[in-house]
C-alpha positions as CSV (number, residue, x, y, z in Angstrom):
1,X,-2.9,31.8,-19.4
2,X,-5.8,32.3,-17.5
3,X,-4.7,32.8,-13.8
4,X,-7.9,30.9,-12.5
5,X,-6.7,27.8,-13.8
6,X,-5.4,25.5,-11.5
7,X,-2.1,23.2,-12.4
8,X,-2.4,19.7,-14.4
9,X,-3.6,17.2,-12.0
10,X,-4.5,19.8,-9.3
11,X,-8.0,19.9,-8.8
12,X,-10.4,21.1,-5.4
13,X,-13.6,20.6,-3.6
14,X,-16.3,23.4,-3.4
15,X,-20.0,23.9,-2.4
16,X,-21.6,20.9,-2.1
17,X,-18.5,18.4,-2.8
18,X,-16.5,20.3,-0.2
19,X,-19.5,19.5,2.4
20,X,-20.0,15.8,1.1
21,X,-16.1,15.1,1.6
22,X,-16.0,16.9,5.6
23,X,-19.1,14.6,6.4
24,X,-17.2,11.7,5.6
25,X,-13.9,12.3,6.9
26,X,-15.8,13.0,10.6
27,X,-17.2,9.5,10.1
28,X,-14.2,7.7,9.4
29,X,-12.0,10.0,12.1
30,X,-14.9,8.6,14.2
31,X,-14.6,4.9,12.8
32,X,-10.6,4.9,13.5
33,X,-10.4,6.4,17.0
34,X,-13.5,4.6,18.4
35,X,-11.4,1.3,17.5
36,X,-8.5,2.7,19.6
37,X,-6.3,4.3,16.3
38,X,-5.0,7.7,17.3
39,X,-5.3,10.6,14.8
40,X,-2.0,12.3,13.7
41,X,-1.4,15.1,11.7
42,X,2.0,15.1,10.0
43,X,3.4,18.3,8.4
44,X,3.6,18.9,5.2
45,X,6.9,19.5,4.9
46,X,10.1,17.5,6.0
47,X,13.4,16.8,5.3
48,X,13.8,14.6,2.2
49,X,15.6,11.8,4.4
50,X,12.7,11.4,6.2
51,X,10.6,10.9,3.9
52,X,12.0,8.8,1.0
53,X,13.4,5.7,3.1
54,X,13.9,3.1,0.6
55,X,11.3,3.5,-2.0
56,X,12.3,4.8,-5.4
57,X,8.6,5.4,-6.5
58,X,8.2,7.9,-3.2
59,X,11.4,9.4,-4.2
60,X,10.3,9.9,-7.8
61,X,6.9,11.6,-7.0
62,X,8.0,13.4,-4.6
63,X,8.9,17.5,-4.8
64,X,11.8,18.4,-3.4
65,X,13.2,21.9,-2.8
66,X,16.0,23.7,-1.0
67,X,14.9,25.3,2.5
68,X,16.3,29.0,2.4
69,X,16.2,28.9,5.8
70,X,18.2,25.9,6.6
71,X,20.2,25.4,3.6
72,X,18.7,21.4,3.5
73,X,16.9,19.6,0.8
74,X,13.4,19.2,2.1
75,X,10.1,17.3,0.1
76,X,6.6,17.6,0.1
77,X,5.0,14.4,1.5
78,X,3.9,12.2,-1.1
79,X,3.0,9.2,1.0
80,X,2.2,9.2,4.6
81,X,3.6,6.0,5.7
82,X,7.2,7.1,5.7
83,X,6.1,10.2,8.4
84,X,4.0,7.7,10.3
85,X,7.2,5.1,10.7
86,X,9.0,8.6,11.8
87,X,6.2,9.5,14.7
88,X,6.0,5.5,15.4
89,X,9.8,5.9,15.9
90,X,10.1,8.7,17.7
91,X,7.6,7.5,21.0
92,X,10.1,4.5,20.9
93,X,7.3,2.1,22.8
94,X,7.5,-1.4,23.0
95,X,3.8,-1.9,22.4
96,X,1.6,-2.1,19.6
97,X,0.5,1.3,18.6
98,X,-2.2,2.5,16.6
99,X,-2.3,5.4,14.1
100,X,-4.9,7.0,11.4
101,X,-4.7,10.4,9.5
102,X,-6.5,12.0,6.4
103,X,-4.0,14.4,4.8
104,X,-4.0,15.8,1.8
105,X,-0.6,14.9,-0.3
106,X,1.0,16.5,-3.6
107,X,2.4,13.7,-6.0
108,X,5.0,14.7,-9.3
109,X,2.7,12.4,-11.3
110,X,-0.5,10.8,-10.9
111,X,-0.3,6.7,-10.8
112,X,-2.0,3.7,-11.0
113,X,-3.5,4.3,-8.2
114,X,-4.0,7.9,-7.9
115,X,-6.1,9.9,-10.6
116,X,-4.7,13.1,-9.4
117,X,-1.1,14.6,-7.8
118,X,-3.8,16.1,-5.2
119,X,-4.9,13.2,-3.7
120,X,-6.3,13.2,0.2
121,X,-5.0,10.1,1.8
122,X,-6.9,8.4,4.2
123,X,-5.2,5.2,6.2
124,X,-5.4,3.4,9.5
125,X,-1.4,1.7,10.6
126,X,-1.1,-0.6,13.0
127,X,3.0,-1.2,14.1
128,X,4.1,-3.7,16.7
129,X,2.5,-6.9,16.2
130,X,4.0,-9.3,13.4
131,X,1.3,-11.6,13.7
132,X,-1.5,-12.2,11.7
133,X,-4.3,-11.2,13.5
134,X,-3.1,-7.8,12.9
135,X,-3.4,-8.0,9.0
136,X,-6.7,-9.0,9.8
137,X,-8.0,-6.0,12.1
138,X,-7.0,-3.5,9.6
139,X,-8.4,-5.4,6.8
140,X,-11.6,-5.5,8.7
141,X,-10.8,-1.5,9.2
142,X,-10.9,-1.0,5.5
143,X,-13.7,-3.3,5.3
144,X,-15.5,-0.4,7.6
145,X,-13.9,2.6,5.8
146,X,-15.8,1.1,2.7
147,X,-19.2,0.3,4.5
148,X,-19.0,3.8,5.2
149,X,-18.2,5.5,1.7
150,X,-21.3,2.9,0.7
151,X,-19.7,1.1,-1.5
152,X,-20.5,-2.4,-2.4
153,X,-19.9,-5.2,-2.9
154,X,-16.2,-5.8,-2.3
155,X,-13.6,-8.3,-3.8
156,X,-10.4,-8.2,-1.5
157,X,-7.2,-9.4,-3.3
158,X,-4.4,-10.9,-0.9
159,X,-1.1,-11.9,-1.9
160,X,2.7,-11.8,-0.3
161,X,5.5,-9.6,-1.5
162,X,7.7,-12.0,0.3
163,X,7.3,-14.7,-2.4
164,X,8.6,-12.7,-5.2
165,X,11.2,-11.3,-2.5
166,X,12.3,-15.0,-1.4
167,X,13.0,-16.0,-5.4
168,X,14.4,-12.9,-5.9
169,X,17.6,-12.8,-3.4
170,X,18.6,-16.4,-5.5
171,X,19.3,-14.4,-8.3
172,X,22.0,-12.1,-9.7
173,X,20.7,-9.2,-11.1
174,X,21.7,-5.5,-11.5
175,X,19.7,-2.8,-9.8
176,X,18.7,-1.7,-13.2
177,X,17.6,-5.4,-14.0
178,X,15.5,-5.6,-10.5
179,X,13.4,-2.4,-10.7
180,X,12.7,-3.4,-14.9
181,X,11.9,-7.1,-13.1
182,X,9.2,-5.3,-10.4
183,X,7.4,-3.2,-13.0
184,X,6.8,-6.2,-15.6
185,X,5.3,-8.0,-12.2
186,X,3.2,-4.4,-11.0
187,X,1.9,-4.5,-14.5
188,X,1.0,-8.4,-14.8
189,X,2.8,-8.3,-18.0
190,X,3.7,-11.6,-19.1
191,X,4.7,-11.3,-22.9
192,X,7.4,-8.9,-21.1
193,X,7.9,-12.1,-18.4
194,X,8.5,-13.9,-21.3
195,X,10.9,-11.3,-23.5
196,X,13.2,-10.8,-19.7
197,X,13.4,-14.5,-19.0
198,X,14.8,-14.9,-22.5
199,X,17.6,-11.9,-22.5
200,X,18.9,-13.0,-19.1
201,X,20.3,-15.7,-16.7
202,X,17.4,-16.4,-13.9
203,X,17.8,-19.4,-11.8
204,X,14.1,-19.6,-10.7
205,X,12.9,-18.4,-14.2
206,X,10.1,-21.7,-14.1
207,X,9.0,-20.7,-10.9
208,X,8.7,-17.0,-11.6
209,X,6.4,-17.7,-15.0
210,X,4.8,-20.1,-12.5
211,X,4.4,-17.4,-9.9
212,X,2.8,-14.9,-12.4
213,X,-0.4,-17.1,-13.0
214,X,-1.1,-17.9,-9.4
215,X,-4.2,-16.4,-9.0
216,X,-7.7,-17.4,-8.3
217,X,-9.4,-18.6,-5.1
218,X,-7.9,-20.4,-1.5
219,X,-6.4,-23.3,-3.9
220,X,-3.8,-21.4,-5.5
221,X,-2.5,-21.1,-1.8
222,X,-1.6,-25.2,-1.7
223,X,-0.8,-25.1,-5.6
224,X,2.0,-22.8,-4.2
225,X,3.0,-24.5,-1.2
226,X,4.0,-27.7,-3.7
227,X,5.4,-25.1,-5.9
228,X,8.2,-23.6,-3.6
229,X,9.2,-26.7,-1.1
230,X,12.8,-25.8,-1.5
231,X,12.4,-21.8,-0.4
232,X,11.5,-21.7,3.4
233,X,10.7,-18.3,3.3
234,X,8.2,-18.4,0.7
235,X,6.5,-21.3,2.4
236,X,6.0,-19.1,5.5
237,X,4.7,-16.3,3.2
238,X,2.2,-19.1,2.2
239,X,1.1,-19.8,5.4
240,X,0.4,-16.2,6.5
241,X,-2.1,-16.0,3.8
242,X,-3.6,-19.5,4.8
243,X,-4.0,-18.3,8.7
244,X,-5.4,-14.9,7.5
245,X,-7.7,-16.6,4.5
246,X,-8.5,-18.9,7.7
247,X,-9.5,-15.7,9.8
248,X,-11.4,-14.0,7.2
249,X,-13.8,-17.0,6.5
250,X,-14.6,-17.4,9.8
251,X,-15.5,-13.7,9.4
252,X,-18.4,-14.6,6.5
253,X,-15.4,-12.3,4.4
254,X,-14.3,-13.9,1.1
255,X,-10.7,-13.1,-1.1
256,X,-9.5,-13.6,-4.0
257,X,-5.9,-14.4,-4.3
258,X,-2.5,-12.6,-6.7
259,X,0.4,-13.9,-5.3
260,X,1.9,-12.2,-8.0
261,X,1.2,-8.5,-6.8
262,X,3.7,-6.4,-6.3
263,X,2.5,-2.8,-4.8
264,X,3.6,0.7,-6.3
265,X,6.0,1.0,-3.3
266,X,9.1,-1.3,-2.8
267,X,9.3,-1.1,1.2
268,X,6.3,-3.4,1.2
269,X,7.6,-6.5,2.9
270,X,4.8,-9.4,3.3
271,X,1.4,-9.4,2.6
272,X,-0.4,-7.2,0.6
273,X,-4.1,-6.7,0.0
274,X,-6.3,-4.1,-2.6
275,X,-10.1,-3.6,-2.4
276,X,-12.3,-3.9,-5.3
277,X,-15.5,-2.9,-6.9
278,X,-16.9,-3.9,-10.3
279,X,-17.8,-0.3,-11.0
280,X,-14.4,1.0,-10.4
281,X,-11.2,0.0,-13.2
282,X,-8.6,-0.2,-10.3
283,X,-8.4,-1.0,-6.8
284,X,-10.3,1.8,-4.3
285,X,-8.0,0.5,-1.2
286,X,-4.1,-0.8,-1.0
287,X,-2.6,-2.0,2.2
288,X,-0.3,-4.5,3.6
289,X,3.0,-5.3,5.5
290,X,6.2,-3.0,5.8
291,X,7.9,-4.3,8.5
292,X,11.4,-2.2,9.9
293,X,10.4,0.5,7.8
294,X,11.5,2.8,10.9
295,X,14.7,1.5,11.0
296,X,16.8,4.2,9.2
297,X,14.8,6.6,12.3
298,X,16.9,3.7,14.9
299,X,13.2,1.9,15.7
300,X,12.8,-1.5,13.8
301,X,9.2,-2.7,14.3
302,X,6.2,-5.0,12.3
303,X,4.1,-2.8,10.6
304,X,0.9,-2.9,8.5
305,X,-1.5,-0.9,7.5
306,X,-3.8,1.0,4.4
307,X,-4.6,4.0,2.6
308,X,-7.1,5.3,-0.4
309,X,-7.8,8.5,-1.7
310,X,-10.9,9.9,0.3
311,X,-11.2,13.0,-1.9
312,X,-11.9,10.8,-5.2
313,X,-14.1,8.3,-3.2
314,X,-16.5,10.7,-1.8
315,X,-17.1,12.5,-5.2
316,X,-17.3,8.8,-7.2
317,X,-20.0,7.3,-4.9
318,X,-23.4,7.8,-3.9
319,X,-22.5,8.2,0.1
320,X,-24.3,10.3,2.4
321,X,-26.6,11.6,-0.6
């Protein structure tokens, strides 16, 4: 083996790249804390507790190992958001905080989302305020991040985890049965839909088909308010995404809509959104809602937020050149 070669999926930045990458991470460090998000740096090592919480994806890309000085199991961060809910936690404030960070992560596997297991994750979270409005300042954060990497135009996709969450808790299904459930939805697949609804008992198994193919612009939003009258959670899902579709049109900014989406990681609690570009196969940007994601650190609190991959961004675009 030739000892220069780095691991599959590793990769690094040099020369030029290396410069391009630092000039944009200054401007969005800029971006974040001149709109009043404060810039954390979390290690790169905790204890695995800490950082798994109650996603199975984190927990399955993340490298664990056993601390010879401690004795304990600790991981490699593979997602931010967990250490962010831990710091969030820990000032134990009653006010709506802000937080940003650009940290480079190591994943077990690369994902839909990720090209490599060496992505640098940028994000902007914003914990403390359930309502709206603060789904819409950090998508008009993202919005910014994007302006800044140049890239353009941009098709925001919003939808609501809740919906799918709602149905869901009405059915009986082993935990086996509910994670092979959330990937056919992740991957839009509805031949699978179909194959699942016909090899089990669902009770809402007309609404979930129906739920896959809401998509499409602000009318989907009513076609699904007729669909669900009887689930009073999923009609206030609804109406989050009409306020904030309400918001963002006053803002000249126009969505698409998936209610349909489900994100790579299960603590998502209420709306999500993804940032697109017609040059780009997947989405550049994911974000959305993870309320009491602290709560295993004893601090229960609204939270929403996003993150991309900075390091593949500023090598796939034209910025600063």
């Amino acid at each position: 083996m030739n000892t220069w070669q780095l691991p599959e999926g590793i990769d690094e930045l040099i020369g030029d790249q290396a410069i391009k990458f630092e000039l944009l991470r200054r401007s969005l460090i800029d971006l974040y804390t001149n709109k009043g998000f404060g810039l954390v740096v979390p290690p790169m090592v905790e204890h695995v507790d800490s950082l798994l919480l109650t996603s199975d994806t984190v927990n399955e890309k993340t490298f664990k190992f056993l601390d010879p000085a401690s004795g304990k199991m600790l991981g490699v961060h593979a997602d931010i958001t967990p250490q962010i809910a831990r710091i969030d936690a820990k000032r134990a404030s009653n006010k709506v905080e802000k937080y940003c960070y650009i940290n480079a992560i190591l994943q077990t596997r690369a994902d839909d989302f990720y090209d490599s297991r060496s992505p640098i994750q940028a994000g902007a979270e914003l914990y403390g305020s359930a309502d709206t409005s603060a789904d819409v300042e950090v998508i008009e954060l993202m919005l910014d991040s994007l302006n800044i990497l140049k890239i353009e135009p941009i098709i925001i996709s919003l939808g609501n985890v809740a919906i799918f969450d709602v149905l869901m808790a009405d059915e009986a299904l082993s935990t086996d049965q509910v994670h092979e459930f959330r990937h056919i939805f992740a991957h839009r697949s509805t031949p699978d839909l179909t194959q699942f609804i016909a090899n089990n008992t669902l009770n809402n198994a007309p609404l979930f088909s129906a739920l896959m193919q809401l998509e499409g612009d602000a009318s989907v939003l009513d076609q699904a308010l007729a669909l669900f009258t009887d689930f009073p959670g999923a009609q206030t899902a609804i109406k989050d995404l009409q306020a904030i579709n309400q918001a963002l049109q006053a803002k000249d900014i126009q969505v698409s809509y998936d209610l349909a989406e489900l994100p790579n990681y299960e603590y998502h609690t209420g709306v999500v959104f993804s940032a697109y570009n017609q040059h780009y196969s997947k989405a550049l940007v994911q974000g959305g809602r993870y309320n009491g994601i602290g709560e295993s650190f004893g601090q229960s609190r609204a939270a929403t937020g996003f993150s991309f991959d900075l390091k593949f961004l500023s090598q796939s675009t034209q910025s600063l050149d």
